[in-house]
C-alpha positions, 0 to 999 in steps of 0.5 A: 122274702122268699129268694129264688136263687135259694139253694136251701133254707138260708143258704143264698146263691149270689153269683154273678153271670159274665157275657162280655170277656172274649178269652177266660185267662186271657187264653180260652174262648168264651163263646158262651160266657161264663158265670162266677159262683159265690154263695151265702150261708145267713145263720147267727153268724153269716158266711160269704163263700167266694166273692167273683171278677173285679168287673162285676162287684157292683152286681155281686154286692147289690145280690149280697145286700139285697138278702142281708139288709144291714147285717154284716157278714162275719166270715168270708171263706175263701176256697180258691185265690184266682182273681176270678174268684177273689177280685172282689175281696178289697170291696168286701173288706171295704163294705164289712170291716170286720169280716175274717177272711177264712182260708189256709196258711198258703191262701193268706199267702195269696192274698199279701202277694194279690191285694196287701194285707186284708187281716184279721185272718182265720186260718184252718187246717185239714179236717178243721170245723167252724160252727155258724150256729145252726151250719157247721162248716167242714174243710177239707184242703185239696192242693193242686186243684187247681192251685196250691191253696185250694180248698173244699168247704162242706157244710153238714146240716144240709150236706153242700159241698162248696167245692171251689173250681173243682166240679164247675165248667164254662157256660154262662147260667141263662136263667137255670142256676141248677142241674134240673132248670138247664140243659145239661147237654148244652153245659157238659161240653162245656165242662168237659172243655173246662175240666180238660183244658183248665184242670185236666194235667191235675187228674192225680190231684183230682182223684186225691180230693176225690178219695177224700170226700169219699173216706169222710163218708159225708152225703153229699147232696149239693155240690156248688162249684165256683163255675157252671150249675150247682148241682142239687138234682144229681151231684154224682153225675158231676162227681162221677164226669169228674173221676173218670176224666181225672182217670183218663177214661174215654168213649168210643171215638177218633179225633182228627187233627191236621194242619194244611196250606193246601189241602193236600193233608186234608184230603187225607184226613177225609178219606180216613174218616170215611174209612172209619164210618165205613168201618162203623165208628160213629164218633168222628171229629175232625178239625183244622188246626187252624180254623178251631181254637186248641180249647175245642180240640182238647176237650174232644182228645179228652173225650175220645180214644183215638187221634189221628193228627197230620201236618203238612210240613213248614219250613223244615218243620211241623205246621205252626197250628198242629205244632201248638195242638201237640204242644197243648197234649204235652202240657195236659199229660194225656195218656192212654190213646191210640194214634194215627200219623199222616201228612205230607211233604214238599221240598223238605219235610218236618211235619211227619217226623216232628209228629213222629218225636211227639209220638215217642214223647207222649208215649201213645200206642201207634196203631200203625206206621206213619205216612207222608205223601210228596207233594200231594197224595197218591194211590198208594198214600191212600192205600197207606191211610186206609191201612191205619184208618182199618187198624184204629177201627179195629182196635175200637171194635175189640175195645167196644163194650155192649153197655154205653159209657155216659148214662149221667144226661 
């Protein structure tokens, strides 16, 4: 039978698409589902690569079945433990007891604390090999990536990288499994905000694994993530969106963040953005904190090189919303951008100087000194806002380089 989730000869994709959970960990919104990846190598011996969500194992099983018949599966690679991934290993067990569950020391670990002892184990270490007959299967640990048992799989004959939540993203897959049946512009985003929020505080560990798929000089010519497209077309696109996140590299741009009761802030944040158009920035996003959810924000931080964030104040302090997009800065360990501070104070202030301490904390370039309006803003705030909207535009300009940063989609 001729598959039409076929990676390659006899390697299978059986993963399973999700539209119904709102918040993927219970945190970040889902708007476009999301899809868990699992693959299936039939050789003299059979090899399942991850399994997916508790919630969908009927599916997932009915897919493995439909390819194997009444074989069994002899060995279950398991690059990565989080439940999303490992929720249907019991039922795979149950279905094929004589599976070895193949993994590091630190992924059977898991799986004592998750779901009891599922032994016989296969345990393999760094650089170790494991031959399905015709497929040889590769791995490579990568810890930190973004869990303590994370691992890459590669198998050699037909040069996959089974790459675990590394190279994956949101986005549920709407009938395109690969890179060349979707609208990678439509799933960029998506990744972007994936890599940023889920991976992004690892990029020293992204680019260690990285470096090490480039010192073992393998070709790679799929890479199958856990999450999002496989990439068969061009896997270093993927590859390369991922070396320059994991370097905090960015593009031309400037985000703006504000948290306002009454609009006072915002009519700040709008004059600065007008300003920066003026100026010939074209990338301008700007968001209030408490209409867009953090994920969204984040992802756009990550893209761009300037932020610009304002904060009425709130009871002696920084407005609730903006307080958690700070804090969520501080956890991604974002470095390298260029900061305007701006808001507005009443019968107390809090916002701007709460700001103020985040700016020494981050350690970003303050590209000009901070202003905050009493009550609402006047002439000479303005005056003030216009002053770091020109010195944020200026420093874009001298930074901008003739040739475009994204060449991939």
């Amino acid at each position: 039978m001729i598959h039409s989730d076929q990676i390659c000869k006899n390697v299978y994709f059986v993963g399973v698409n999700d539209r119904e959970t709102r918040l993927f960990e219970n945190l970040w919104p889902l708007d476009k589902g999301v899809s868990y990846n699992s693959y299936l190598i039939v050789d003299e011996k059979v090899a399942l690569f991850d399994t997916v969500k508790n919630t969908k194992m009927d599916s997932f099983l009915n897919k493995i079945e439909g390819i194997l018949g009444d074989r069994n599966v002899d060995y279950l690679i398991i690059n990565h433990m989080e439940p999303d991934h490992s929720g249907a290993i019991k039922d795979i067990r149950q279905r094929y007891p004589d599976v070895e569950i193949v993994g590091n020391a630190k992924t059977f670990q898991f799986i004592q604390n998750f779901y009891g002892d599922l032994s016989p184990y296969y345990e393999v270490k760094d650089g170790d090999s494991l031959s399905l007959g015709k497929h040889t299967l590769n791995f490579y640990m990568t810890p930190m990536v973004h869990w303590p048992e994370t691992m890459m799989t590669y198998e050699s004959r037909q040069g996959i990288l089974f790459s675990g939540d590394a190279f994956g993203g949101f986005g549920s897959l709407d009938g395109g499994i690969f890179d060349d049946e979707v609208n990678l512009e439509f799933y960029m985003d998506e990744i972007r905000r994936y890599y940023s929020n889920i991976v992004g505080k690892f990029g020293p560990m992204v680019q260690r694994a990285i470096k090490k798929l480039k010192d073992a000089e393998i070709p790679l010519h799929v890479i199958a993530s856990t999450h999002g497209p496989v990439w068969r077309k061009n896997p270093a696109c993927i590859l390369d969106h991922y070396d320059r996140w994991s370097r905090a590299e960015t593009e031309e741009g400037v985000v703006i963040v504000y948290g306002s009761m009454y609009g006072n802030t915002q009519k700040m944040a709008d004059l600065m953005a007008r300003r920066l158009s003026e100026r010939g920035i074209k990338n301008i996003r700007i968001y209030d904190a408490s209409k867009t959810h953090v994920s969204y924000i984040i992802s756009d931080i990550w893209r761009f090189r300037g932020v610009l964030l304002g904060s009425c104040a709130y009871n002696t302090g920084l407005f609730p919303a903006m307080q958690t997009v700070t804090h969520k800065i501080e956890n991604s360990q974002l470095k390298d951008r260029l900061l305007g501070i701006f808001g507005t104070a009443s019968w107390s202030g809090g916002g701007v100087s709460s700001l103020e301490s985040f700016a020494k904390t981050i350690k970003w370039n303050l590209v000009e000194s901070p202003v905050e309006a009493l009550s609402s803003p006047k002439e000479e705030d303005f005056i003030k806002c216009i002053a770091i909207a020109n010195s944020m535009a200026d420093l874009l300009l001298a930074e901008r380089k003739s040739d475009s940063c994204n060449t991939c989609i």
